[in-house]
N, C-alpha and C positions, 0 to 999 in steps of 0.2 A: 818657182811657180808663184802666182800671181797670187793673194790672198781675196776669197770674195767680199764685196762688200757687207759690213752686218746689219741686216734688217730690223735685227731689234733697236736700232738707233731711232729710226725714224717712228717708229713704233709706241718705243718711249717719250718721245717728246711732241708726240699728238696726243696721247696718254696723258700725260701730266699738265695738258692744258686744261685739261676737267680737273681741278683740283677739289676732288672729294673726301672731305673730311673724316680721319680713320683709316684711310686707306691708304697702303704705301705700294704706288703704283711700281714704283720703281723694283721692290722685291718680289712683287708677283711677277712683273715683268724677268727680273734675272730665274727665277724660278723655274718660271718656264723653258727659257733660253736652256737650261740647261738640261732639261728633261730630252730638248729636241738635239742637244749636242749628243746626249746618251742615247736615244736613240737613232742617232747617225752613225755612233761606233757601233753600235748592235748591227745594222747593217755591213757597215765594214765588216767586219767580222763573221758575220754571215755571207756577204761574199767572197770573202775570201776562203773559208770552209767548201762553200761549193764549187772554185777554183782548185782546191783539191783535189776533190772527191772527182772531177772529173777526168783530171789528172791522171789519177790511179786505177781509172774505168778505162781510161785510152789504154795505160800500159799493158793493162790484163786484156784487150780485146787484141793490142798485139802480139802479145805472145800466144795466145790463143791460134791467133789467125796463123804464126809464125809455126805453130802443133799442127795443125790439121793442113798445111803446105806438106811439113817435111811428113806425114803420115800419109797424104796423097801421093808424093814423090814416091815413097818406100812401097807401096801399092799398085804403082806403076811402073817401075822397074820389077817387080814380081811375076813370073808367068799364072800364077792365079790368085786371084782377089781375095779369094777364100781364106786360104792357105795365110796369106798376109795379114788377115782379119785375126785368125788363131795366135798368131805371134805376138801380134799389137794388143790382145789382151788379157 
C-alpha cells in the first residue's frame, strides 16, 4: 500500500518562514503530529471494536433466527400448537 503523503512537511516549512524568536516551531509542530497520529489509532481501534461487536450481533441473530425456524418447524409438524407450546417450555 501506497504511503500518504505527510502534511506536516509543508506545514513546517511555511511555519518556520516566520522565524519567531523562542519559539521552536518545529516541536510544536511534531507535537502536534503526533497527538493526531494518536488519535488516528484510537480510531483504529475503535473501529475495529465495532467491527466486532457487530460480528458477534450477526452471529447471535443467527442462531436466534436458526431457534425460532426449527421451533416453528416442530410447531408445525405437531397436530396442536398448543400442545407444542407446553413442550417447548
Amino acid at each position: 500500500m501506497a504511503t500518504a503523503p505527510n502534511p506536516f512537511t509543508d506545514i513546517t516549512k511555511l511555519l518556520e518562514q516566520y522565524k519567531l524568536p523562542g519559539v521552536d516551531m518545529t516541536s510544536i509542530i511534531e507535537a502536534r503530529r503526533k497527538d493526531i497520529e494518536a488519535l488516528a489509532e484510537a480510531n483504529r481501534i475503535a473501529y475495529e471494536g465495532m467491527q466486532a461487536l457487530v460480528q458477534k450481533q450477526t452471529e447471535i441473530l443467527s442462531k436466534s433466527m436458526q431457534e425460532i425456524q426449527a421451533t416453528a418447524q416442530k410447531m408445525a409438524t405437531s397436530g396442536n400448537p398448543a400442545e407444542a407450546m407446553t413442550r417447548q417450555g
